[in-house]
C-alpha positions as CSV (number, residue, x, y, z in Angstrom):
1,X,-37.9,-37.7,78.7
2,X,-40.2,-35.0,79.2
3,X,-42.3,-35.8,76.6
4,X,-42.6,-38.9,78.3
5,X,-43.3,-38.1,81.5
6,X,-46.1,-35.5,80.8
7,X,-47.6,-38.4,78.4
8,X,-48.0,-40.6,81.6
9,X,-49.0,-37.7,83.6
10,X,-52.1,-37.6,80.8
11,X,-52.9,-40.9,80.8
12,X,-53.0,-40.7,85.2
13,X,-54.8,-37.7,85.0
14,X,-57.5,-38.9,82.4
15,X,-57.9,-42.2,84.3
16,X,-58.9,-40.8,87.5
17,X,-90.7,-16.9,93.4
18,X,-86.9,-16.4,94.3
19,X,-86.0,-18.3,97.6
20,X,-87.3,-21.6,96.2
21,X,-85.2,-21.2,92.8
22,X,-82.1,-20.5,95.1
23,X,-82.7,-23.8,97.5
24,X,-83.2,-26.0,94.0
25,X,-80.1,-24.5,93.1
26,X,-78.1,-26.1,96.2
27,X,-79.7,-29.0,96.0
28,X,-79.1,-29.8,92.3
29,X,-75.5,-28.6,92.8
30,X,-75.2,-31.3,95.6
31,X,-76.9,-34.3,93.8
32,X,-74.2,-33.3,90.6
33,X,-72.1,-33.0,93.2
34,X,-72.4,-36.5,94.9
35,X,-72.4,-38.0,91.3
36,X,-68.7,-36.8,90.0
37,X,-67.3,-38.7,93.4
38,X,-67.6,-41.5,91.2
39,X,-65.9,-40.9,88.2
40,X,-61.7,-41.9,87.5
41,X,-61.1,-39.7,84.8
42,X,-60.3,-36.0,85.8
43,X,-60.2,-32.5,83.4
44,X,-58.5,-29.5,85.5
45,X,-60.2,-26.3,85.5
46,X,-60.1,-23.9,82.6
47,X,-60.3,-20.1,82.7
48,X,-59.1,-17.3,80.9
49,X,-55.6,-15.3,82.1
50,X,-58.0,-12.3,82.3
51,X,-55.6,-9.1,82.4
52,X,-57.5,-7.4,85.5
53,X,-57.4,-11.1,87.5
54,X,-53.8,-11.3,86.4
55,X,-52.5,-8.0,87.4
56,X,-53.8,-9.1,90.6
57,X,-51.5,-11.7,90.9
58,X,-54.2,-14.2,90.0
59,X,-57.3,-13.4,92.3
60,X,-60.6,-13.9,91.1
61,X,-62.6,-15.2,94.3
62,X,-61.9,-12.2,96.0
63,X,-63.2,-9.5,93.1
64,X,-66.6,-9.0,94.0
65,X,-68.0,-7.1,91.1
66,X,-70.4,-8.7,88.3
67,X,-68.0,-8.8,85.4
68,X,-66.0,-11.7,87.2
69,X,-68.7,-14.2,88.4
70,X,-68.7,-15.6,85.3
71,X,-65.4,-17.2,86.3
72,X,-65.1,-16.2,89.6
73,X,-67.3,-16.0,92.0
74,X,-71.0,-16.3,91.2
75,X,-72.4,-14.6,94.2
76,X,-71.7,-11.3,92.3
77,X,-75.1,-11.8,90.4
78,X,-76.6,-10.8,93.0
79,X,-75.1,-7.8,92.8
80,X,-77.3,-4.4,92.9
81,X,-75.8,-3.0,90.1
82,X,-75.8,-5.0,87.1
83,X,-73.2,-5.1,83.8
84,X,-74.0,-5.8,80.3
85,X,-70.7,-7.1,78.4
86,X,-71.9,-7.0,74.5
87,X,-68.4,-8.5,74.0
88,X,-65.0,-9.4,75.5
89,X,-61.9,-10.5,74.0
90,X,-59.0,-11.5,76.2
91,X,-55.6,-12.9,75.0
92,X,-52.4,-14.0,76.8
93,X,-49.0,-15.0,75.5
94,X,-46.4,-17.1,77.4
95,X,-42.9,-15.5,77.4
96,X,-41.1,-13.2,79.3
97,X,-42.3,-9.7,78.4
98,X,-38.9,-8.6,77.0
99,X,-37.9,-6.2,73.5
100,X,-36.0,-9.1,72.2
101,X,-38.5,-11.5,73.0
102,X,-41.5,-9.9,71.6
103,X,-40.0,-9.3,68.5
104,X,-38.6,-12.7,68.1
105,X,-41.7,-14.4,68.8
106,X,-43.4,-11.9,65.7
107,X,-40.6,-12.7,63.9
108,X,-41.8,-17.1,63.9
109,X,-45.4,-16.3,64.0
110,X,-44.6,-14.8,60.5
111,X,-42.0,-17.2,59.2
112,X,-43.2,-20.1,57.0
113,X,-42.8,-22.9,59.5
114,X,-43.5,-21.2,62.8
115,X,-43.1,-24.6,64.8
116,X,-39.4,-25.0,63.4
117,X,-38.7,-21.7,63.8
118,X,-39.4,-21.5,67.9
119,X,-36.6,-23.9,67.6
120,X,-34.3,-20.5,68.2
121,X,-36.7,-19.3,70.9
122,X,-37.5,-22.1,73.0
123,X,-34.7,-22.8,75.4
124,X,-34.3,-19.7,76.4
125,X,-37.9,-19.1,77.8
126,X,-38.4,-22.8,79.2
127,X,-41.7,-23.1,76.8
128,X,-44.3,-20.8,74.9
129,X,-47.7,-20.4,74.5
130,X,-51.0,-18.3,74.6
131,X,-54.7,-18.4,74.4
132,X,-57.3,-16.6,73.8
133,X,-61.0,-16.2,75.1
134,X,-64.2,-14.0,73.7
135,X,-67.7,-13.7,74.9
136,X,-70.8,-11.9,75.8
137,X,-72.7,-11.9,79.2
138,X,-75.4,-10.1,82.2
139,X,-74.3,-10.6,85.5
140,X,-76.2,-8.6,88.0
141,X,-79.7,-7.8,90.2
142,X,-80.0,-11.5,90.5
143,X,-79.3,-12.8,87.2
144,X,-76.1,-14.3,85.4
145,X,-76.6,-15.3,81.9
146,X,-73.6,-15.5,79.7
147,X,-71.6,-17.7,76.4
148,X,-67.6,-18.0,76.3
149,X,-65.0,-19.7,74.4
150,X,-61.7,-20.1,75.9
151,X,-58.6,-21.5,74.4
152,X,-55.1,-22.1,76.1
153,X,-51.9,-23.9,74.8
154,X,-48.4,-24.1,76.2
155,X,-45.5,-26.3,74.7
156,X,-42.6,-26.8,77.2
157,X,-39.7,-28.0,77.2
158,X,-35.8,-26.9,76.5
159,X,-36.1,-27.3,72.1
160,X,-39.2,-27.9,69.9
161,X,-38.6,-31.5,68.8
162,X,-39.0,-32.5,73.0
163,X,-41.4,-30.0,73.9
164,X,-44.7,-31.2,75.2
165,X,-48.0,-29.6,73.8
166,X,-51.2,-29.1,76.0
167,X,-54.1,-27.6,74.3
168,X,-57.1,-27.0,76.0
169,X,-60.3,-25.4,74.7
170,X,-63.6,-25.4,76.4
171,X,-67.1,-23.5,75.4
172,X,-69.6,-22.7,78.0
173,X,-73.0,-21.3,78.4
174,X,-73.8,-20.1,81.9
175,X,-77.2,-19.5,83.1
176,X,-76.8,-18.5,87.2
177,X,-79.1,-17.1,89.7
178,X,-78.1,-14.8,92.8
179,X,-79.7,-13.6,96.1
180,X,-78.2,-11.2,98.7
181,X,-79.7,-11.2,102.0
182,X,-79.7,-8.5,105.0
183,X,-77.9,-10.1,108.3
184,X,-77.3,-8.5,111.3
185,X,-76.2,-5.3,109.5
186,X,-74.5,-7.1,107.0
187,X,-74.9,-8.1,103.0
188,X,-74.8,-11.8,102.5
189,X,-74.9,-12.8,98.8
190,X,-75.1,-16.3,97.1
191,X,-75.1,-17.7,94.0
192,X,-75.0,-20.4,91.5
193,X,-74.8,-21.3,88.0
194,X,-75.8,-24.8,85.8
195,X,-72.7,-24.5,83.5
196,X,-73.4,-26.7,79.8
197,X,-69.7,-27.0,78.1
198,X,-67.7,-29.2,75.4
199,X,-64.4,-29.7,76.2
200,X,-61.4,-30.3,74.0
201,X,-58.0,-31.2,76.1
202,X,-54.8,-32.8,74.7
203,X,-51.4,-33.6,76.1
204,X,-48.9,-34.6,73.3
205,X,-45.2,-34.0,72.3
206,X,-45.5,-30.9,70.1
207,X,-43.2,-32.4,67.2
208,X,-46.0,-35.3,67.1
209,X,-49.0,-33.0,67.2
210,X,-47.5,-31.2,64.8
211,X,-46.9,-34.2,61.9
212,X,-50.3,-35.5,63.0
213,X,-51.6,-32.5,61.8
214,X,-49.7,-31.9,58.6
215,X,-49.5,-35.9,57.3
216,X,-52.2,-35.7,54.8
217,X,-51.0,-32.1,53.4
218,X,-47.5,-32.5,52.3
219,X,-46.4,-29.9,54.6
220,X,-43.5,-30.7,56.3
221,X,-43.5,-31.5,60.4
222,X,-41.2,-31.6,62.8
223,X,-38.3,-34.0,62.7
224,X,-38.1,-36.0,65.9
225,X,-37.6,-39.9,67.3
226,X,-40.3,-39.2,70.0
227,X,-43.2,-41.7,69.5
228,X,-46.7,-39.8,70.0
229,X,-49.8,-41.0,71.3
230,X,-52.9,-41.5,68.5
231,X,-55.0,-40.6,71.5
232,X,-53.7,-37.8,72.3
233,X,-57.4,-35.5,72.0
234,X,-60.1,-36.1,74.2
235,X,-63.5,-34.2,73.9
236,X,-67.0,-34.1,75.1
237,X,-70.3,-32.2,76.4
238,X,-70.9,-32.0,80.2
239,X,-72.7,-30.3,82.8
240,X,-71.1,-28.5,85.9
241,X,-72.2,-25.7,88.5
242,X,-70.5,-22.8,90.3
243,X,-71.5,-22.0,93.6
244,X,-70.1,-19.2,96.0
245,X,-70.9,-16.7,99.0
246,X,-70.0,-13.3,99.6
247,X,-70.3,-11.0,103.0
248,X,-69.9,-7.6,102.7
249,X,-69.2,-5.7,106.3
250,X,-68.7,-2.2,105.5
251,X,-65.8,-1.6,103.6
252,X,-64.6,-5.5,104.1
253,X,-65.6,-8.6,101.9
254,X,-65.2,-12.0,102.3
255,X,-65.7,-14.6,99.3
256,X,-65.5,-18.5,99.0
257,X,-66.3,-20.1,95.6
258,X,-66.7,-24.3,94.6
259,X,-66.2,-24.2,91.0
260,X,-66.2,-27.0,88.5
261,X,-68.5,-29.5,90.2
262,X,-69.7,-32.0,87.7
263,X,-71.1,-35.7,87.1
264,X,-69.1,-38.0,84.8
265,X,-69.6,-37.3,81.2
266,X,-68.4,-39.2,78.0
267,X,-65.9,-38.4,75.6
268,X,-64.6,-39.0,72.1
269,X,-60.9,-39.9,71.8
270,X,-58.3,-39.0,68.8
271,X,-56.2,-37.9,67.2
272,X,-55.2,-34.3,67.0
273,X,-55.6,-34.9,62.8
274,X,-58.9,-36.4,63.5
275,X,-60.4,-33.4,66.1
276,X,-58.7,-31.1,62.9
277,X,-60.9,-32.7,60.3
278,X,-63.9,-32.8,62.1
279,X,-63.8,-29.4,62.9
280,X,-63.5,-28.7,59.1
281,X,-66.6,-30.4,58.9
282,X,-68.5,-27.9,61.1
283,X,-68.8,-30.8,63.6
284,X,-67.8,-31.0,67.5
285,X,-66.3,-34.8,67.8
286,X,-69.0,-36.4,69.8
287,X,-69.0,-39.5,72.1
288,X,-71.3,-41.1,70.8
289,X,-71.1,-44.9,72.1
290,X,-67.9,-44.6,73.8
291,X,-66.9,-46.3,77.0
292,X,-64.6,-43.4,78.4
293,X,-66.0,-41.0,80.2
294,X,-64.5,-37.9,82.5
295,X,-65.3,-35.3,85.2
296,X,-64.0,-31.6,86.2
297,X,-62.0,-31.5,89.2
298,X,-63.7,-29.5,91.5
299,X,-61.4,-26.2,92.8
300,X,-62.7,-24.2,96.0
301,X,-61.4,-20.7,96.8
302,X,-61.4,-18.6,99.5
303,X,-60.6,-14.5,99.8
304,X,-61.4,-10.7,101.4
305,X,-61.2,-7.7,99.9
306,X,-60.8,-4.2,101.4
307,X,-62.3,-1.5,99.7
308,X,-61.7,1.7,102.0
309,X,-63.8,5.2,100.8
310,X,-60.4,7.3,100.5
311,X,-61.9,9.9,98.3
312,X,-64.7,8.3,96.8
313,X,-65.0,9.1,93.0
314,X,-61.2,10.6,92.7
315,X,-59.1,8.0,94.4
316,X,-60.6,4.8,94.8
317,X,-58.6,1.8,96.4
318,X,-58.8,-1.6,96.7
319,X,-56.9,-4.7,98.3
320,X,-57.6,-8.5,97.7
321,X,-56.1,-11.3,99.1
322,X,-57.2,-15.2,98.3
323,X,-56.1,-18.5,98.6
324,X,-57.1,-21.3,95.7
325,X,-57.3,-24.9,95.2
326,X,-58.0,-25.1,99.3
327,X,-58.9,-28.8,99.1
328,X,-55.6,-29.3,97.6
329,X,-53.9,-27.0,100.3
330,X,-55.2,-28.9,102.9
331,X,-54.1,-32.6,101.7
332,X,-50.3,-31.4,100.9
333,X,-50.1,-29.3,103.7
334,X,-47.3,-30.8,105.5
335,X,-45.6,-30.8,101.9
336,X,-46.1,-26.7,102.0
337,X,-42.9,-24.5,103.1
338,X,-45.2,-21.4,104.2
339,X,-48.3,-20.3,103.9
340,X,-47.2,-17.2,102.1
341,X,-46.3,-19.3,99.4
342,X,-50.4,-20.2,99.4
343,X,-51.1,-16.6,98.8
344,X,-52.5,-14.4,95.9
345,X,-52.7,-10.7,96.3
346,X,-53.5,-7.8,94.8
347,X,-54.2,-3.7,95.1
348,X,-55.5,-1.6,92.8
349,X,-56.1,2.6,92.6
350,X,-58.7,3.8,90.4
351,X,-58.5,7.5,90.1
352,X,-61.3,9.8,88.7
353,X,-63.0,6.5,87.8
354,X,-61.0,6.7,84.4
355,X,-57.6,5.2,84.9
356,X,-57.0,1.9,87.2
357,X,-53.6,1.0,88.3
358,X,-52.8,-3.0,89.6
359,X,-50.3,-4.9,91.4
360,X,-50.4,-8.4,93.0
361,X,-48.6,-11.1,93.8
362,X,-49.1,-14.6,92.5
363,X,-47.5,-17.1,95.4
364,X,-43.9,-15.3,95.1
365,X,-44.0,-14.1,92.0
366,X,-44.8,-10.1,90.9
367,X,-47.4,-9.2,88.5
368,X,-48.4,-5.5,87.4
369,X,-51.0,-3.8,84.8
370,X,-53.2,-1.1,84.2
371,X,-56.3,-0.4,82.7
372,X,-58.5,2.6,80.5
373,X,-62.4,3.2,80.9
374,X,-63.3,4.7,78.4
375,X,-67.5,5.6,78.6
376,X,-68.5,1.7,77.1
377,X,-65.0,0.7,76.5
378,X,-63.1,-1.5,78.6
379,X,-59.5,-1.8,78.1
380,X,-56.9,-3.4,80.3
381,X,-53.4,-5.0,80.1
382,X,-51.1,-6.9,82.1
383,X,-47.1,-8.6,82.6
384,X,-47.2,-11.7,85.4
385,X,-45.5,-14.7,86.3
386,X,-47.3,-17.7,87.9
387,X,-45.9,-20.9,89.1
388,X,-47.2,-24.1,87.9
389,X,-45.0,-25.8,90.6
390,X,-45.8,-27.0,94.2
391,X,-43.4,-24.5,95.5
392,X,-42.4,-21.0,94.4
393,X,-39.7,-21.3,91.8
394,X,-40.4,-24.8,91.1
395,X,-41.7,-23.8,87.2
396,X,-42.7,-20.4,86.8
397,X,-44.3,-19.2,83.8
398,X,-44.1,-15.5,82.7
399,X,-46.4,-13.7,80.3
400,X,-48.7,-11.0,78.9
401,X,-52.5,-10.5,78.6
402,X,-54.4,-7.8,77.1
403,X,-58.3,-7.2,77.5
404,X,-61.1,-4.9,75.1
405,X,-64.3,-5.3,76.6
406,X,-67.6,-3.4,75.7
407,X,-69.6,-2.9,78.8
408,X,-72.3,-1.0,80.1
């Protein structure tokens, strides 16, 4: 049954000199804008469970610094200092941070059929996952240029031959342009980025993903009466842009983002054997002559940060608050039992500029981490839960991320 239901859910889903370089910006944005209104087929957004944002109970509009406008909010290129990441490697697991359940999950990954052997793991935990995401980038002094790869995959459902699969995978190149501006004693910054990507995203019953996959090896699948979908992949290039705003007022900053705008772009459809094979190849599946064709779904945010001097260079801390997906918010708001349960948040301490302590809360649910700076090295970690429900407590998913950045 809820292999089913997330199949239709799929198929729904899919079938629905500097001032002048700024004002282009905008007005590109708008006419890409104006174009996606028109498209059926819809892609949610894709970004990496970054430890730091995740700590944080999920905020990312609100963090003003350069490192997150890549993902967050691009007014932070114009940021007056600028960061050079040479390389960053994030990766998150899905399951509840436990002894028992670390060591069991390291005990499948190494087994011989790691899919049969989550059979034992599964329905305790609701489902299981991770992802992973790597890549290099300059944010800063005006300028935002950056390449990423994410990957994220979850299988859900109370045992493996039942469990639904979605695997989602995107590469981007980001080129982005920011300006801050003096106002009536104030910094106001904006930003923008044109965005290039290819997009892989599947929703499948894990059991058929998995024999779809091993049918031409000889390997054994999953045994299970659920009938998969031969469609279950779709992939494609497009084009989207990020655009936010940022006011600082002394020691207070207020951020909104639009992420994700896009025109319709085609895509190739398969099977999850067929995306395999071509990837083999050293090909990305292409749509080349196909009818179906998709868009992003655009997601706006909204946030303020506090960052009060307490004893600037010993004890430095910070507090963020956000809400996301306010289009969304907005529509279903008479659906909506409070408007706490909108709300991310987060606080952080750095102390001696060294050692940064987090907490947040993601709509209800706690989240905590920490993180190391050491001189070029960037190192951070993380445990959260975040609901994937309309509601707190409606689905929650718990997990861990980790983070090793070089940056300078």
């Amino acid at each position: 049954m809820l292999a089913t239901q997330a199949l239709r859910r799929r198929r729904r889903i899919l079938s629905r000199s500097r001032d002048g370089k700024c004002a282009a910006f905008i007005v590109s944005t708008l006419l890409l804008s104006a174009a996606g209104l028109a498209a059926q087929q819809e892609y949610p957004s894709l970004a990496p469970k970054d430890a730091v944002s995740m700590a944080l109970g999920g905020v990312f509009t609100a963090i003003p610094t350069a490192e997150f406008s890549f993902f967050g909010n691009p007014a932070a290129f114009a940021a007056s200092a600028a960061t050079l990441t040479l390389l960053s490697a994030d990766t998150w697991a899905y399951l509840k941070p436990t002894g028992p359940n670390i060591a069991s999950l390291a005990a499948d990954m190494t087994s011989r059929n790691p899919l049969s052997a989550l059979a034992g793991f599964m329905p305790g935990n609701g489902g299981v996952g991770g992802g992973a995401s790597v890549g290099i980038g300059y944010a800063g002094k005006g300028l935002g240029l950056g390449l990423f790869a994410t990957s994220d995959n979850y299988a859900a459902g109370v045992s493996v031959p039942g469990a639904v699969l979605t695997s989602d995978t995107e590469i981007d190149v980001v080129l982005g342009l920011g300006m801050p501006m003096k106002l009536l004693g104030s910094t106001l910054s904006i930003g923008g980025d044109l965005r290039p990507f290819y997009r892989a995203l599947a929703v499948d019953s894990l059991a058929d993903a998995s024999n779809s996959l091993t049918s031409s090896s000889g390997a054994g699948g999953i045994q299970t009466t659920v009938s998969g979908s031969p469609d279950a992949v779709d992939a494609g290039f497009g084009l989207a842009m990020d655009l936010g705003a940022a006011l600082q007022l002394g020691s207070v900053g207020i951020g909104v983002s639009i992420r994700d705008i896009s025109p319709t772009f085609p895509v190739w459809t398969g099977s999850f054997k067929q995306f395999a094979d071509s990837l083999e190849t050293g090909a990305l599946p292409t749509a080349s002559g196909s009818a179906n064709t998709a868009v992003l779904v655009p997601n706006v945010g909204a946030g303020m940060s506090w960052t009060p001097h307490f004893i600037p260079g010993v004890v430095d801390p910070a507090v963020y608050l956000e809400i996301q997906d306010v289009v969304r918010v907005v529509q279903n708001w008479d659906g909506i039992g409070s408007a706490l349960d909108l709300l991310h948040a987060g606080i952080e301490v750095k102390v001696l500029n060294f050692i940064t302590l987090r907490g947040g809360i993601d709509r209800g649910w706690l989240s905590a981490g920490a993180g190391v700076r050491l001189l070029f090295l960037d190192l951070n970690a993380a445990v959260f839960t975040e609901e994937l429900g309309a509601l707190p407590g409606d689905s929650p998913r718990s997990g861990l991320a980790l983070q090793a950045a070089i940056r300078f």
